[in-house]
N, C-alpha and C positions, 0 to 999 in steps of 0.2 A: 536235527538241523546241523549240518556239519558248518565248520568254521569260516570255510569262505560262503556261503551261503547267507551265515548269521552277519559277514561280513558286511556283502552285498546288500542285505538288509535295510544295515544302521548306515549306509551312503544314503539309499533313497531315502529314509527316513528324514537325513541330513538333508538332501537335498530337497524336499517339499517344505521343511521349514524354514527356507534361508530363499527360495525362490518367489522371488515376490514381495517379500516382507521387509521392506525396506523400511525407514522410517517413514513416519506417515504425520501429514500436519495436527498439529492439536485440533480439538472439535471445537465448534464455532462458538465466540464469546456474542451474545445475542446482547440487543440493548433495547428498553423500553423508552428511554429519551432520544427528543432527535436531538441535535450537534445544531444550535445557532449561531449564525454569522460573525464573525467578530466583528466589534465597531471600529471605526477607523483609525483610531488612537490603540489599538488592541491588534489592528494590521501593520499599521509603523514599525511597534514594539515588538513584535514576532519575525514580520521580514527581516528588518534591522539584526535582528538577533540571528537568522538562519544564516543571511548574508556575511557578519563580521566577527561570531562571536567564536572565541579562543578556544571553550573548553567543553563544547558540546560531547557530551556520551553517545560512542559510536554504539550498535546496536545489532549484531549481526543474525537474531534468532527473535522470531516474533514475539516470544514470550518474557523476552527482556526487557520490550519497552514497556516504559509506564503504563500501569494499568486505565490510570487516567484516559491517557492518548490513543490506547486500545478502546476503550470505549464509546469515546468520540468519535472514532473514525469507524464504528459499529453504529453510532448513528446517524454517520452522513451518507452510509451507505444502503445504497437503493434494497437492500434484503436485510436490512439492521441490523446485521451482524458484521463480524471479522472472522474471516476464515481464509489463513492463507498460509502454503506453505513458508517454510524455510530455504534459503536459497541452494540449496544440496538436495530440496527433495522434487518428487515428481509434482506437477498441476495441468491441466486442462492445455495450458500451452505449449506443453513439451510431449504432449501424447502425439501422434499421428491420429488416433479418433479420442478425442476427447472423452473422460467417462467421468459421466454426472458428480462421480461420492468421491472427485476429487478437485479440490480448491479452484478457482478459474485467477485466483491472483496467486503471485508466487514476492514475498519480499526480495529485494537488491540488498538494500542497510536501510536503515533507520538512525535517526542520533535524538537527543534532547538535551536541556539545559532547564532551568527555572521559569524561562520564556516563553521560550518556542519547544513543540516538538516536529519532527518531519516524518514521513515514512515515505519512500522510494520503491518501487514495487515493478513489476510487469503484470499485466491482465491480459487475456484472451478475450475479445471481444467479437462482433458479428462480422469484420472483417480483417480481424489476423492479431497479432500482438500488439500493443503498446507499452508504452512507458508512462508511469503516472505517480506524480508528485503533489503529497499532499501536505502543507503546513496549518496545525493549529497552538491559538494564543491558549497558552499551562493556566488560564486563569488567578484562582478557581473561579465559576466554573471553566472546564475546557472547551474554546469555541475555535470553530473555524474560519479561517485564515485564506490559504490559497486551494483551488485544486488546479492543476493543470495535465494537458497531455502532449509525449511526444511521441515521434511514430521514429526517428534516424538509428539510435542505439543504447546504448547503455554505458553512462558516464560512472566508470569504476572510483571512481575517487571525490571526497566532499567538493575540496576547491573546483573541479572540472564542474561537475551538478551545478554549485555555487553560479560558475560564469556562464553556463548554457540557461539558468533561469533568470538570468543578470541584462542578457542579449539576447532575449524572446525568442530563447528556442522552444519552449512551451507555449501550445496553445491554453490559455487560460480557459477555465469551464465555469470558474466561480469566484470572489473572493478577491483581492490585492489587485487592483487596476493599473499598478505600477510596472507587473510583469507583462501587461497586450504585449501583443504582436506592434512591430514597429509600422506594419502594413495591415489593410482594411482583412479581416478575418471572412473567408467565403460563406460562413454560417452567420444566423445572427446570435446576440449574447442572450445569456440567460436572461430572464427576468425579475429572477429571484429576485424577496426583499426580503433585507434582515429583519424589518419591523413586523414580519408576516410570522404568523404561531402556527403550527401542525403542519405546515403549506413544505412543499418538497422543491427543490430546482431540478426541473425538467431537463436541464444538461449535465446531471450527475451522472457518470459510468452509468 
């Protein structure tokens, strides 16, 4: 093999193992409990806390946040897991054909505190992207707090989030009644109840 040959070689070589292989989300944190409702005194203290508090930990890599709040939000999810990229990687919404062995949520930021934890996300759903926002009360146990969804954009910074969840830019799905819509919602609300065991809300993602 002469030298530009052996050359040429070790390029494609290079290049089959660098094409394609980007970073890839962690594999999915599965959960066997489901995540129940927080009580009302448990939504005060959480909202209150996502709304004003000073010194939440921003969060910029799924794997940073609390494992806690990782597994909580594994169990309020409709496949009881957490599988979501990092926001620098690929997901189901940034494909042109979505493909199944990759995440359909990708995180924004996440933050937490003692209180509260949040996670900010985008998801691919059956009619295009949104924006989904979910608070739960650090317990122990960790229960859930708000979910809601917006369809306009993506609010880069906590304070901005803060005031678009503040002034019902979220449609509410579950959780903190505080955040409705200031106008009659075209669906109706869940029915969920916190007093209900193994029982699911139906307007979960």
């Amino acid at each position: 093999m002469t030298p530009d040959s052996r050359l040429g070689l070790l390029l494609l070589i290079a290049l089959a193992t660098t094409t394609g292989c980007g970073p890839k989300a962690d594999p999915p944190l599965k959960s066997r409990e489901f995540t129940a409702l927080s009580s009302d005194d448990q939504m005060k203290a959480a909202g209150d806390a996502f709304l004003s508090a000073q010194d939440l930990q921003l969060h910029k890599r799924v794997r940073d946040i609390p494992e806690s709040c990782r597994l909580a939000f594994a169990g309020h999810d409709t496949e009881n897991q957490l599988f979501m990229s990092d926001p620098d990687q690929e997901y189901q919404g940034s494909q042109e054909e979505p493909k199944p062995k990759y995440p359909r949520q990708r995180l924004i930021y996440a933050g937490s505190d003692s209180t509260v934890c949040y996670i900010y996300y985008e998801q691919l759903g059956t009619d295009g992207v949104k924006y989904h926002l979910t608070l739960f009360h650090m317990g122990p146990p960790v229960t859930l707090t708000y979910h809601g969804i917006d369809t306009k954009g993506i609010y880069p910074e906590l304070e901005r989030l803060r005031v678009a969840l503040n002034h019902y830019q979220f449609m509410r799905m579950t959780g903190d009644t505080r955040f409705d819509l200031a106008r009659p919602r075209p669906k109706a609300r869940s029915t969920y109840s916190r007093g209900a065991t193994g029982s699911r809300d139906p307007f979960r993602r």
